[in-house]
N, C-alpha and C positions, 0 to 999 in steps of 0.2 A: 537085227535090232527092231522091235517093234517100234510104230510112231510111237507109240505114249512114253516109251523110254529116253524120245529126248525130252520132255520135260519134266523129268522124274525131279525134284528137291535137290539144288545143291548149293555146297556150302560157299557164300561170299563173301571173299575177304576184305578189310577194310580199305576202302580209294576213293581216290578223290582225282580230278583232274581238273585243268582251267578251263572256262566255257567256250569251245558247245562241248566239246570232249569230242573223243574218236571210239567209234565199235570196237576197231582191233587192238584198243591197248587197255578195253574193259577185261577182267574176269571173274568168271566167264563172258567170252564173247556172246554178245545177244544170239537168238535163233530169228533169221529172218526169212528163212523159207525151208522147206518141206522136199524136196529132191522126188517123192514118193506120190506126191499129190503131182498129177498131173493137167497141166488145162484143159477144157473141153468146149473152148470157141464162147462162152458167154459173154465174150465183150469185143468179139472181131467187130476190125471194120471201126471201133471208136476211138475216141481221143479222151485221153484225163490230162488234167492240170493237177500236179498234188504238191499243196505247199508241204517244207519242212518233209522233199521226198528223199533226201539224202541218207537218212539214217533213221534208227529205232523207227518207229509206226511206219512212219513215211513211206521206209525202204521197202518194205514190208509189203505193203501195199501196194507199191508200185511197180514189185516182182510178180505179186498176184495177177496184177491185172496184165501186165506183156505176157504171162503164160496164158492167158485168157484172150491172146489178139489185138490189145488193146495199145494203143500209143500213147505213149507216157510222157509226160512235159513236166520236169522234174524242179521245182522252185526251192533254192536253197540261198540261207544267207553268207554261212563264211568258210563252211569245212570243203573244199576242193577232193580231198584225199576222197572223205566219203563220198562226196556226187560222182566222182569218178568213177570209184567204185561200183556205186548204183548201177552205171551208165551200162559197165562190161557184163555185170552180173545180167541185165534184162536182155541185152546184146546175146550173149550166152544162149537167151532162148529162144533169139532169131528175134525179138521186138526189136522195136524202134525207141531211142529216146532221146528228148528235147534237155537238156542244159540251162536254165536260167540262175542267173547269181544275181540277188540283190533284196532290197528290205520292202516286203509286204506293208510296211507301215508308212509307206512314199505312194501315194495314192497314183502320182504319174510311172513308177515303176510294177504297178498292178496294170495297169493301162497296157503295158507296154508288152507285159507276161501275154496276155491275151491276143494282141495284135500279131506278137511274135509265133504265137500257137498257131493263130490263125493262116498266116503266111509258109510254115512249114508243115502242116496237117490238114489245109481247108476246111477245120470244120471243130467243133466243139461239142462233146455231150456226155464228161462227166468233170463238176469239178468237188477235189476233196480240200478243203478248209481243215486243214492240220497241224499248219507251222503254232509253234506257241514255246513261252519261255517262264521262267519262274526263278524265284529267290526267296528263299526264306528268313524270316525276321521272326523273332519272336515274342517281338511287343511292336504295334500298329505307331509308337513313337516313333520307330525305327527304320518306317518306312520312309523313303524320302519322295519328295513330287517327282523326280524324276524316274525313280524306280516305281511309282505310279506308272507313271505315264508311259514309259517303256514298257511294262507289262500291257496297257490295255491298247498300246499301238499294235502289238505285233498278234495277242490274243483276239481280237476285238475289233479295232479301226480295219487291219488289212482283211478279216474275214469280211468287213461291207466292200471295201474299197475291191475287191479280187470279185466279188458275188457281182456286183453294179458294171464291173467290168464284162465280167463274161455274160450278163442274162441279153444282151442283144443278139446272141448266136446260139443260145441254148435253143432246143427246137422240144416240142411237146415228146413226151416221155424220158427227156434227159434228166439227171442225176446230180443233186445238191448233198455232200455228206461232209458234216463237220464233228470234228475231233471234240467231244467235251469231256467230261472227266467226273469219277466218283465225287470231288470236290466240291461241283454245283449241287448235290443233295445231301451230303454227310456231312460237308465244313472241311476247315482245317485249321487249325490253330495257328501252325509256323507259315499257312499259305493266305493269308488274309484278301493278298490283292490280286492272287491267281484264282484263288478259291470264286472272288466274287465276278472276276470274268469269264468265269467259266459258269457262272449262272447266267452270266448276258448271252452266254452261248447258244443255251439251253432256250433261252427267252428268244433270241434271233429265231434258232429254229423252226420255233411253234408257229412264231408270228409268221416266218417267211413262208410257211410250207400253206400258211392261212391263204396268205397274198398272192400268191404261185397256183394254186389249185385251180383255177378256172383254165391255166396255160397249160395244164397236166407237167406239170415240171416240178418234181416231187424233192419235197427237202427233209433229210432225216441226222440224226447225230451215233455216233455212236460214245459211249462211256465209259473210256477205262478204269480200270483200278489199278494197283500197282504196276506199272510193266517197264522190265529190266531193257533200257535205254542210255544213250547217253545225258538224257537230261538230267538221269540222278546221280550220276557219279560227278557231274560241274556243277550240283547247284546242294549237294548234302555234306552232309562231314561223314570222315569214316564209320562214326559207330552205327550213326543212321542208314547207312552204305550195308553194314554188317547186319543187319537184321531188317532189309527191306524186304517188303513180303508179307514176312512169317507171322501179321497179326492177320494173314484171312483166313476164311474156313481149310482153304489148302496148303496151309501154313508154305504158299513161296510167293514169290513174282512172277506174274504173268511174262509170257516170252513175245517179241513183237509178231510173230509168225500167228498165234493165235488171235491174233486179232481180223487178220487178212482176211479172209473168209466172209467176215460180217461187209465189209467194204464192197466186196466182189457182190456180196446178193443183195446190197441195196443199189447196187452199180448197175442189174441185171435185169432182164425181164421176167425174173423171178419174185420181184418186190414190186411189181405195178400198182399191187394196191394198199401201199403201206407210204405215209406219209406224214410228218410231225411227230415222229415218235424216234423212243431211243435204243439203242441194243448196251445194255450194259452186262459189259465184260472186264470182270471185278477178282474172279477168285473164291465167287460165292459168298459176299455180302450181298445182303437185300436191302436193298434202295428203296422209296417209297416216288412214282414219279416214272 
């Protein structure tokens, strides 16, 4: 089988599940790594923290980076099944990986992510800001303050609370990458109060990578577009389920696998000189930004 045959177009049937959902009871199960792509030491020798490393992007990322050397400190909130998982899979390739359970939006449980990294790894220098969550409404009525507030805790509060935590052991050329989303530049109609945190995202990043620059500790985002996860079979209805995707130029959903890659070469000494800026991986809409 060629690589590009696993992402060929396929047909998804209508589901839904309760939040956060599980990988293995999606279909199709997400693609979160490449069997074929093999590591080649870009990140021996370091450590990541990656929120939300349990499942869809997360996982993804955090298989990239153990084939690449790298020790993995894996922040998840409530799926056990999935972290598990994670755990054996990077295990698998002879990485090492860290287990954290608990809510990014507890400033003294970001604390604690860090301190704990630190005591099992000695050392700190890459962290990915990618836990995030969403609910769709489809009148801003509808939003309630608390499902405010829950979105910009976990979207938003825990990327400062996690960043503030870890920049006193980041050391010059370490690595800030947060998860934004097509959302902060196109909108979204049912994602009102996702949409608008993921423009704080956007805005952290610039700002941070501004304030950071003189420490050579380079902060960048990366952008998805649609990408087949758990987060949208717990937070969509079936029909929207059934036709996620197929409104981009390559009429599907990006797969979490594809994503990995961008993470690995902002993570690398391959992006030394790229900072404040963003990788959108969409499916071939253009963004402006």
């Amino acid at each position: 089988m060629k690589e590009n045959d696993m992402y060929t177009p396929q047909e998804i049937p209508g589901q839904t599940q309760q939040v956060p959902g599980k990988e293995s009871r999606m279909e199709p199960e997400p693609i979160y790594d490449n069997p074929d792509c093999k590591g080649c030491g870009r990140l021996k020798g370091k450590t990541a923290i990656i929120t939300g490393g349990d499942s869809g992007i997360g996982r993804a990322v955090a298989v990239a980076y153990a084939k690449e050397g790298c020790n993995v400190v894996v922040v998840y909130n409530i799926a056990d099944d999935d972290a598990n998982t994670t755990k054996k899979i990077i295990e698998g390739y002879q990485g090492k990986a860290l287990l954290l359970k608990g809510d990014i939006g507890d400033s003294n449980f970001c604390n604690q992510v860090v301190e704990k990294t630190i005591q099992e790894f000695g050392s700190l220098d890459i962290l990915v800001n990618n836990a995030a969550q969403q609910q769709l409404q489809k009148r801003l009525e509808d939003i309630t303050d608390e499902q405010l507030l829950n979105t910009f805790k976990t979207n938003v509060f825990g990327m400062f609370y996690l960043t503030r935590a870890a920049l006193p052991h980041l050391k010059e050329n370490s690595a800030i990458i947060n998860t934004g989303s097509i959302t902060s530049y196109k909108g979204s109609a049912d994602l009102l109060d996702y949409s608008a945190s993921k423009g704080a995202v956007t805005s952290f990043t610039r700002s941070l990578s501004a304030n950071l620059a003189e420490r050579k500790i380079r902060v960048n985002q990366v952008a998805p577009g649609p990408i087949w996860t758990p987060l949208i079979v717990s937070t969509m209805d079936k029909n929207a389920v059934g036709t996620f995707g197929k409104n981009t130029p390559l009429k599907r959903p990006g797969q979490p696998v594809e994503l990995a890659e961008a993470y690995v070469y902002l993570a690398s000494d391959g992006s030394t000189y790229m900072t404040g800026q963003t990788l959108h991986i969409n499916g071939g809409t253009i963004v402006n930004g």
